[in-house]
MMTF fields as JSON, N, C-alpha, C and O atoms, coordinates in Angstrom:
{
  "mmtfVersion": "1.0.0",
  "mmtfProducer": "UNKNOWN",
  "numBonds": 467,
  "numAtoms": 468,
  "numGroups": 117,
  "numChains": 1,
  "numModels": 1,
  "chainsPerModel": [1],
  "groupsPerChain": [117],
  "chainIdList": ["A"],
  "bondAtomList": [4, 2, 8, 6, 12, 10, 16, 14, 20, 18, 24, 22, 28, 26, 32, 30, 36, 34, 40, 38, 44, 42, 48, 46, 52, 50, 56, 54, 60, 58, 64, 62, 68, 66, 72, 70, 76, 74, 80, 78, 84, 82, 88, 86, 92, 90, 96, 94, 100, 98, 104, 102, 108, 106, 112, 110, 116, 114, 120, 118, 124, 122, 128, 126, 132, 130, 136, 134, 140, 138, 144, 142, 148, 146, 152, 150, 156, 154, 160, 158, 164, 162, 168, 166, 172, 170, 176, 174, 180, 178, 184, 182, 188, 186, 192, 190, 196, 194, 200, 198, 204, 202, 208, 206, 212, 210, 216, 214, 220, 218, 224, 222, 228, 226, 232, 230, 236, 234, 240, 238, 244, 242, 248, 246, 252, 250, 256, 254, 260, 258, 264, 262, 268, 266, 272, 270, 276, 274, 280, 278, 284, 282, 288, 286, 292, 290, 296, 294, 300, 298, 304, 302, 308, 306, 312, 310, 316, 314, 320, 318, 324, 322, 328, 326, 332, 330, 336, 334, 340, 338, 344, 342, 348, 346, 352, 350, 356, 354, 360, 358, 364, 362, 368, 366, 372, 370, 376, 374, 380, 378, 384, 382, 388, 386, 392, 390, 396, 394, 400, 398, 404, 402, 408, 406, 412, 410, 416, 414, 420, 418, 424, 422, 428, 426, 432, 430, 436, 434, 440, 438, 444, 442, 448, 446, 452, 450, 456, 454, 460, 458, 464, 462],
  "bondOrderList": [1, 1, 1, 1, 1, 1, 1, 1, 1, 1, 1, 1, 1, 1, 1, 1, 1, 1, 1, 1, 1, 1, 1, 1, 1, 1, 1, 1, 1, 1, 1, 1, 1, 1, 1, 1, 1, 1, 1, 1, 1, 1, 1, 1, 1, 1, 1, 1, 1, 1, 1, 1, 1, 1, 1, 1, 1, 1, 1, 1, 1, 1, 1, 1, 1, 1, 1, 1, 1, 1, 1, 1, 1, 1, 1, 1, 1, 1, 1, 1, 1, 1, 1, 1, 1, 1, 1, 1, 1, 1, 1, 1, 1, 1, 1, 1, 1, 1, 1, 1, 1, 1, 1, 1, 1, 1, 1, 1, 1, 1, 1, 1, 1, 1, 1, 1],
  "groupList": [{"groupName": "UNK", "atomNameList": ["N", "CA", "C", "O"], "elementList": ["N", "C", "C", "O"], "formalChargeList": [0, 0, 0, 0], "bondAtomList": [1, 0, 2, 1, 3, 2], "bondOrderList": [1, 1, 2], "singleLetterCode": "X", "chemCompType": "L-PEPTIDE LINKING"}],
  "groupTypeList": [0, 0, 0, 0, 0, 0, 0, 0, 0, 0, 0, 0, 0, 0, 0, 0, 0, 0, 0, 0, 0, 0, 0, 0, 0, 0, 0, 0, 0, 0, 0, 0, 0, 0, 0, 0, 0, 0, 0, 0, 0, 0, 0, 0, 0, 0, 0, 0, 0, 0, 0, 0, 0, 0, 0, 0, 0, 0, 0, 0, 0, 0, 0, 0, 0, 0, 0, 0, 0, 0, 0, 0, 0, 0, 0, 0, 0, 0, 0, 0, 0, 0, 0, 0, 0, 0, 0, 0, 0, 0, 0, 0, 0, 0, 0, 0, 0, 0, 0, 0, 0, 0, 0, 0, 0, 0, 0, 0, 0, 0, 0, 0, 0, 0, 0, 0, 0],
  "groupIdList": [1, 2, 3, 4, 5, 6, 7, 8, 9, 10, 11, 12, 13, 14, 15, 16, 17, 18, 19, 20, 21, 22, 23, 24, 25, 26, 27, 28, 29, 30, 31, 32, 33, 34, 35, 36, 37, 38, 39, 40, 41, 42, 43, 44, 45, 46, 47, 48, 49, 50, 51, 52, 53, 54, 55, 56, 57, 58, 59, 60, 61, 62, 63, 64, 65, 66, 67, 68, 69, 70, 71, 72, 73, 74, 75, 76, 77, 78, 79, 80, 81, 82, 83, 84, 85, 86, 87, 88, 89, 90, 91, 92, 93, 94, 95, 96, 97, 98, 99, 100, 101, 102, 103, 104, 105, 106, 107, 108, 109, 110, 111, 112, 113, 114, 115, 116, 117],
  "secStructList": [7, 5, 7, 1, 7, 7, 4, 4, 4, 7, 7, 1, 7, 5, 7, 7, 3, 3, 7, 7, 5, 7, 7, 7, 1, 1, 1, 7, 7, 7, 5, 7, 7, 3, 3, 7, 7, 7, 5, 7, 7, 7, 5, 7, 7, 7, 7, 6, 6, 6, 6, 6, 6, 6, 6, 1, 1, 1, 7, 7, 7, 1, 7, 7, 3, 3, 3, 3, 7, 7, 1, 1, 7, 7, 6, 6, 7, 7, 3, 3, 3, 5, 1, 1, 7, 3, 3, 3, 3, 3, 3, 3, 7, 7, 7, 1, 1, 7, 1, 6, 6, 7, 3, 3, 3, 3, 3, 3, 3, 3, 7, 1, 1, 7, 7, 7, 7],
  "xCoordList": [0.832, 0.0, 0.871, 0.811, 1.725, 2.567, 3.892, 4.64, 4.297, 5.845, 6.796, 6.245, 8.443, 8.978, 9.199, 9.878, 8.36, 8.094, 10.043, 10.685, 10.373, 11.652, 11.681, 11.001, 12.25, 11.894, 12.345, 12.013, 13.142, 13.092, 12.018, 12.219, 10.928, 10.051, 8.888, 7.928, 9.32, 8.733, 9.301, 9.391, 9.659, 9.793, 8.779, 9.27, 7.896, 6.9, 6.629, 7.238, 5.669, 5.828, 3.926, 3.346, 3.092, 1.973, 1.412, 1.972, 0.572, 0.378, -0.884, -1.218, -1.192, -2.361, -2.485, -1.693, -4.006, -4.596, -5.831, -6.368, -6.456, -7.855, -8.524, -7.711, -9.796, -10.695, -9.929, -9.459, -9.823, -9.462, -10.302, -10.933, -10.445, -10.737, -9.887, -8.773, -9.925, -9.354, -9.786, -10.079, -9.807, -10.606, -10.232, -9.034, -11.601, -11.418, -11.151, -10.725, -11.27, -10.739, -12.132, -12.206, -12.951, -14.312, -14.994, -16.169, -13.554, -14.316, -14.413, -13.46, -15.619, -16.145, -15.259, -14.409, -15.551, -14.377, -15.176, -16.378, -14.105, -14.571, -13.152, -11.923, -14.048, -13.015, -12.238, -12.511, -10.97, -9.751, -8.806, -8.645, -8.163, -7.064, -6.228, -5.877, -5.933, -5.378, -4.395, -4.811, -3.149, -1.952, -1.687, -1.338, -1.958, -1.572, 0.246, 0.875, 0.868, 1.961, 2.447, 1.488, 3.841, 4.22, 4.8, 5.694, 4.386, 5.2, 5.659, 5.095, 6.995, 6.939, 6.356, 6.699, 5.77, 5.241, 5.341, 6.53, 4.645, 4.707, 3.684, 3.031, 3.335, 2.096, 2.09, 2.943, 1.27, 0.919, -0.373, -1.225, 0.305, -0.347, -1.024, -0.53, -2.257, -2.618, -2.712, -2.894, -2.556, -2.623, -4.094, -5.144, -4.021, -5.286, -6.441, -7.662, -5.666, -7.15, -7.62, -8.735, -7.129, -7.193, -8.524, -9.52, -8.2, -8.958, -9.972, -10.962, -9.898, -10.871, -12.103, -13.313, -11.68, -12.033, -12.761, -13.536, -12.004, -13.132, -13.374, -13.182, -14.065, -14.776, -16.343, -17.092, -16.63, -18.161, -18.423, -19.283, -17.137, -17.455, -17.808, -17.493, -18.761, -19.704, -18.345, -18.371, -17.572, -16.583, -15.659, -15.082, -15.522, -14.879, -13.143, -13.047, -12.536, -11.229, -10.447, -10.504, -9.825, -9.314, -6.928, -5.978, -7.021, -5.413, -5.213, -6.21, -4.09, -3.788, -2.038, -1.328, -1.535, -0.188, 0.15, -0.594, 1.622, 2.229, 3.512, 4.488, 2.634, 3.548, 4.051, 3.185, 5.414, 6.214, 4.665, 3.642, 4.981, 3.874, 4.295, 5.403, 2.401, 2.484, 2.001, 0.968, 2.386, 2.249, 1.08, 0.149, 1.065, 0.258, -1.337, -2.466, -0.75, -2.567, -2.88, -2.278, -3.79, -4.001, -5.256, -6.153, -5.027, -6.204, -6.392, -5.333, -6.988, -7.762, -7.802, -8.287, -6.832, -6.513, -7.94, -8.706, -8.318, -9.284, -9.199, -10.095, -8.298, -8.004, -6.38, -5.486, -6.412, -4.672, -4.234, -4.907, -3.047, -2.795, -1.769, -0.744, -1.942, -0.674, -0.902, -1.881, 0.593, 0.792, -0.753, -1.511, -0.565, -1.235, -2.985, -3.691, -3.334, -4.359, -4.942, -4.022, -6.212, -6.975, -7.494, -7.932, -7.462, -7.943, -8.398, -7.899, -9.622, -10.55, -9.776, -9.557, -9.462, -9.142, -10.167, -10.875, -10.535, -11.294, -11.076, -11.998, -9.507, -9.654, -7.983, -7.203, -7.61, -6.334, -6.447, -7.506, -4.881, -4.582, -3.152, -2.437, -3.169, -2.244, -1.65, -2.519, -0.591, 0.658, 0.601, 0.961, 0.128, 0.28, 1.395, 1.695, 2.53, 3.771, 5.018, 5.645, 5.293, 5.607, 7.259, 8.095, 7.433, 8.971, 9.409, 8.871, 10.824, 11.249, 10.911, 10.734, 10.578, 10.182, 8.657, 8.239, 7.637, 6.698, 5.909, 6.284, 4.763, 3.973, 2.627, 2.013, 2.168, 0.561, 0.401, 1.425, -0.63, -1.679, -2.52, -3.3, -2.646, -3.909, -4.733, -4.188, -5.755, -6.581, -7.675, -8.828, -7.393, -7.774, -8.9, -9.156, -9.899, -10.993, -10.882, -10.932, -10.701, -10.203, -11.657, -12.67, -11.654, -12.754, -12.589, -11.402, -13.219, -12.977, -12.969, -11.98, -13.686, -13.266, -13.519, -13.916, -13.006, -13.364, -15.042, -15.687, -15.281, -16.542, -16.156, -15.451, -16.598, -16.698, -17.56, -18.42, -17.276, -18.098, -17.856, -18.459],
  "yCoordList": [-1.192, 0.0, 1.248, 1.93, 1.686, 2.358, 2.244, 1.481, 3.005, 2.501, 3.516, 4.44, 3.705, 5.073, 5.813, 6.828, 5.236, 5.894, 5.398, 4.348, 6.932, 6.75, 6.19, 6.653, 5.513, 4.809, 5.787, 5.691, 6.64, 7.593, 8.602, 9.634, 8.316, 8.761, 8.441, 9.117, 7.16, 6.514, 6.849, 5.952, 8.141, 8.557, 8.794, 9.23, 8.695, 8.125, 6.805, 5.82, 6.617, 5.519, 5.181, 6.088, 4.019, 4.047, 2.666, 1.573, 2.833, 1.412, 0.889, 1.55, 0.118, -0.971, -2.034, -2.856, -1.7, -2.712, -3.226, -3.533, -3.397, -3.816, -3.169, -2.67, -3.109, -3.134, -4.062, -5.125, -3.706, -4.878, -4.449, -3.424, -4.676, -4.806, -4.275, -4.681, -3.407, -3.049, -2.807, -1.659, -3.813, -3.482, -2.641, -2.506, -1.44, -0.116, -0.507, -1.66, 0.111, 0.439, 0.124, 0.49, -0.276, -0.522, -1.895, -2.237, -2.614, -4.335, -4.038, -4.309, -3.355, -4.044, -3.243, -2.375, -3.6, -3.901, -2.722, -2.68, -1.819, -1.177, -0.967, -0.926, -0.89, -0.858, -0.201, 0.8, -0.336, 0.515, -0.339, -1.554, 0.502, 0.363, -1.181, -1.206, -1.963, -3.347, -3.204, -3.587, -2.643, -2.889, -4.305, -5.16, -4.419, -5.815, -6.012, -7.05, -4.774, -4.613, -3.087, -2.408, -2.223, -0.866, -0.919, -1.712, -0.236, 0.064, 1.607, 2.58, 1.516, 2.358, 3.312, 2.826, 4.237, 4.949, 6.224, 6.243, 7.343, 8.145, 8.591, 7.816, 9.773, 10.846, 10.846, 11.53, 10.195, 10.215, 11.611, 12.056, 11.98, 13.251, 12.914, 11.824, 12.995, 12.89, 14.273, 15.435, 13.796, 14.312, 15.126, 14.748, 16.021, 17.238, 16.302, 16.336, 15.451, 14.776, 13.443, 13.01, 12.895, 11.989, 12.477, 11.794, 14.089, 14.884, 15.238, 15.811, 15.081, 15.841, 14.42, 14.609, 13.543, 12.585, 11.355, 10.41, 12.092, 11.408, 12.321, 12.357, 13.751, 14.697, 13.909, 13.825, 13.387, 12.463, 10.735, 9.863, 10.911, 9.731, 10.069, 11.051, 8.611, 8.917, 8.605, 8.997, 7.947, 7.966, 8.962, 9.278, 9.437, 10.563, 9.977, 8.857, 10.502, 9.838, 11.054, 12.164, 10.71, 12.226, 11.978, 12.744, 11.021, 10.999, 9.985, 9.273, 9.573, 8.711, 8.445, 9.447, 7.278, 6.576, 5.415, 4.656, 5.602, 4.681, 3.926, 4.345, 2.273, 1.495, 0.654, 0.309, -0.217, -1.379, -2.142, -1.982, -3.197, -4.233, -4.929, -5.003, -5.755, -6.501, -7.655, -7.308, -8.953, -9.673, -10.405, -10.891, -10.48, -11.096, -10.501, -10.992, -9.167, -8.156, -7.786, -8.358, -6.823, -6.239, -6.98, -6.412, -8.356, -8.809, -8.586, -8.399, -8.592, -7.768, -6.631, -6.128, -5.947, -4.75, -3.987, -4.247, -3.234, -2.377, -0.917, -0.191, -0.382, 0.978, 1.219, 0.454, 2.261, 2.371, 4.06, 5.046, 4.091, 5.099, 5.805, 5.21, 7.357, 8.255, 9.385, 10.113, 9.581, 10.628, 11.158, 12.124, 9.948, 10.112, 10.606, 11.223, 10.19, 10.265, 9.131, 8.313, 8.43, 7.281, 7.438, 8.54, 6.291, 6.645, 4.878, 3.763, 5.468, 3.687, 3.447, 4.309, 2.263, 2.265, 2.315, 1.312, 3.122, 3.424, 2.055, 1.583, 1.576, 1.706, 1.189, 1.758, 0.144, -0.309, -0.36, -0.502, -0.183, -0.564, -0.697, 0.041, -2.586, -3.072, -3.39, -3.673, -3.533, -3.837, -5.468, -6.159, -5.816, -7.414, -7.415, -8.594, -6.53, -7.039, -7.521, -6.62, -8.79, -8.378, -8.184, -9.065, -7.424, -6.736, -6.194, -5.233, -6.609, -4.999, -4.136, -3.63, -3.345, -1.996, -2.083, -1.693, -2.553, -2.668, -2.038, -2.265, -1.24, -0.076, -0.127, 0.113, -0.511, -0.349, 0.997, 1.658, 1.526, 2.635, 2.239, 1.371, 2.839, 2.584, 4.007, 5.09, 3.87, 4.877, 5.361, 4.962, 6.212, 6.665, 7.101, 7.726, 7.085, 8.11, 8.414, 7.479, 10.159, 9.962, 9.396, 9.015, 9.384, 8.778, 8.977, 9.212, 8.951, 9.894, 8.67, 8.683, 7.683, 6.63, 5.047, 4.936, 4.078, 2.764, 1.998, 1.974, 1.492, 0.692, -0.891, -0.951, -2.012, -2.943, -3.13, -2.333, -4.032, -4.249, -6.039, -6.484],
  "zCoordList": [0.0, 0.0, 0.0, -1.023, 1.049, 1.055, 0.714, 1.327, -0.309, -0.843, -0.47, 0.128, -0.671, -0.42, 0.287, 0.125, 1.743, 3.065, 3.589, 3.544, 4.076, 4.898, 6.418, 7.334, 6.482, 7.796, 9.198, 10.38, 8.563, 9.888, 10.089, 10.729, 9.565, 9.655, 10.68, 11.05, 11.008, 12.299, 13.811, 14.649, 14.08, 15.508, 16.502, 17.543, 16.522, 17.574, 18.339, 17.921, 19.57, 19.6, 19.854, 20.451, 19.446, 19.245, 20.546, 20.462, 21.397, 21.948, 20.72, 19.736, 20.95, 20.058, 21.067, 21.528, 21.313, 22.314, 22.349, 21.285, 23.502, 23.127, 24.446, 25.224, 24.788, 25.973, 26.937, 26.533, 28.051, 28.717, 30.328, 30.07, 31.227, 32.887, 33.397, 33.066, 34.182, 35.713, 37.448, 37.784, 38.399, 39.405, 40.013, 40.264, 40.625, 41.077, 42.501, 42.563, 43.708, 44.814, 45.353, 46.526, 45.029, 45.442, 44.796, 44.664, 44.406, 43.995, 42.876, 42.144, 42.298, 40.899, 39.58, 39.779, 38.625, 37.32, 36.276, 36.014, 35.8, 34.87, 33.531, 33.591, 32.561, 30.789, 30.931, 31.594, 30.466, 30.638, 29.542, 29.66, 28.39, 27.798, 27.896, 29.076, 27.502, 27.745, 26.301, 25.207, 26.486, 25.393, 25.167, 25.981, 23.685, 23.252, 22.562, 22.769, 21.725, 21.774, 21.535, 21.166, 21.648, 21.127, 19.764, 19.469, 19.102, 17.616, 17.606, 18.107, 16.798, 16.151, 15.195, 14.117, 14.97, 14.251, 13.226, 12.908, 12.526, 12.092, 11.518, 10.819, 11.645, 10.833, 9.751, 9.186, 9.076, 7.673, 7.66, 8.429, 5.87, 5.555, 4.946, 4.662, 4.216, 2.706, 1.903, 2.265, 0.937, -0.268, -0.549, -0.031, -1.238, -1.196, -2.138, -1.982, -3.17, -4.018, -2.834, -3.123, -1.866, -0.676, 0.262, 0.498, 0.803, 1.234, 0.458, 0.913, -0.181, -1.578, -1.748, -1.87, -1.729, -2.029, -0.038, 0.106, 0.833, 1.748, 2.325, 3.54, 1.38, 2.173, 2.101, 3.074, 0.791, 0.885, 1.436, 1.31, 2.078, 2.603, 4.193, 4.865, 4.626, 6.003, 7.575, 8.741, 6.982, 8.524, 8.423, 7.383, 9.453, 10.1, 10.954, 11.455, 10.948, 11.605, 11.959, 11.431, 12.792, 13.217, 12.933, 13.094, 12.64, 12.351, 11.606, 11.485, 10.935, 9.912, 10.458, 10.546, 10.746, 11.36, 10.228, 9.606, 10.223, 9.177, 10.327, 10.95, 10.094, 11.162, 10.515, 9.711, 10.268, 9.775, 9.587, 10.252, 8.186, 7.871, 9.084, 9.617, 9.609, 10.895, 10.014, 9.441, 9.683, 8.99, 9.876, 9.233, 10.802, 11.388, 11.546, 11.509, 11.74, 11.187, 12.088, 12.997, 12.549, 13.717, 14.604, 15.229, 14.452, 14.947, 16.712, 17.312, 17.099, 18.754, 19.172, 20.185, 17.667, 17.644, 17.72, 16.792, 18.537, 18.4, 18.844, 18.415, 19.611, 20.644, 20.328, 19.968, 20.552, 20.633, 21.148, 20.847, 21.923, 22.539, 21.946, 21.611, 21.714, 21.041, 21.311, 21.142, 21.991, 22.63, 23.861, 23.938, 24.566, 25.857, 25.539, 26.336, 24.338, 23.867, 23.71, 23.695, 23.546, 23.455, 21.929, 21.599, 20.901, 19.586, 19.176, 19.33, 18.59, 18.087, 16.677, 15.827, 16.634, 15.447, 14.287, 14.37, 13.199, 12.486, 11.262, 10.598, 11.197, 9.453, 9.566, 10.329, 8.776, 8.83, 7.048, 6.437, 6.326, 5.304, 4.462, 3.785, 5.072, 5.105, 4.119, 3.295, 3.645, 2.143, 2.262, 3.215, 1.199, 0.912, 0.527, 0.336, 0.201, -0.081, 1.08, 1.637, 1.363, 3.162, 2.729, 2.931, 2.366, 2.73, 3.315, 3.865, 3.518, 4.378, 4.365, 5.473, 3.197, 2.997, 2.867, 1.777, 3.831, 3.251, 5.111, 6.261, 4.559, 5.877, 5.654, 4.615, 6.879, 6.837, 7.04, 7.213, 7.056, 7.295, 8.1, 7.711, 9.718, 10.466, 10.414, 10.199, 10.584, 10.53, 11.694, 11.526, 12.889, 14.415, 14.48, 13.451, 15.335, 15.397, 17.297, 18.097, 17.798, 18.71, 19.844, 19.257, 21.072, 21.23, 23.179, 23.407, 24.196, 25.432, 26.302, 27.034, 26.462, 27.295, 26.009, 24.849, 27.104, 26.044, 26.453, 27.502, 25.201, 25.839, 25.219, 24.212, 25.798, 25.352, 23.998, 23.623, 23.489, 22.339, 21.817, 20.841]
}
């Protein structure tokens, strides 16, 4: 999907996790963040015909991150944390080419606490 991307371009760092449990100070269990692993990352821009083009589309996303291909896929992947912010994952789009040089695109919508689902 993504080709050309300089790899020092990944200076951030991204968690990717899922819903997980935490018991409060009062017994019972409420949703909270559960990191499944950290990647490296970087801010992907798009391009003005990109913008141009999911101004008519119905999902909304508030950031776009370019992480090393995860060959394995973002499966339980659902939440992920950057820069001390909470963001749903909207939208992944991954490079069937698995090379070295090869970068998914995840796609964030930011979002204020987690809910199960």
């Amino acid at each position: 999907m993504v080709q050309n991307i300089n790899p020092s371009r990944l200076k951030y760092r991204v968690s990717l996790g899922k819903a997980g449990f935490v018991e409060t100070p009062q017994g019972t269990n409420r949703p909270d963040f559960e990191e499944i692993r950290s990647l490296w990352c970087g801010i992907y821009t798009m391009s003005m015909t990109q913008q141009i083009t999911l101004l008519g589309s119905p999902n909304s996303f508030d950031l776009v991150l370019i992480i090393r291909h995860q060959s394995d896929g973002l499966k339980d992947v659902k939440y992920a944390r950057f820069k001390d912010q909470l963001y749903q994952l909207a939208g992944s789009s991954p490079d069937f080419d698995d090379s070295p040089r090869s970068f998914d695109l995840i796609t964030l919508k930011k979002v204020d606490k987690i809910g199960i689902s």
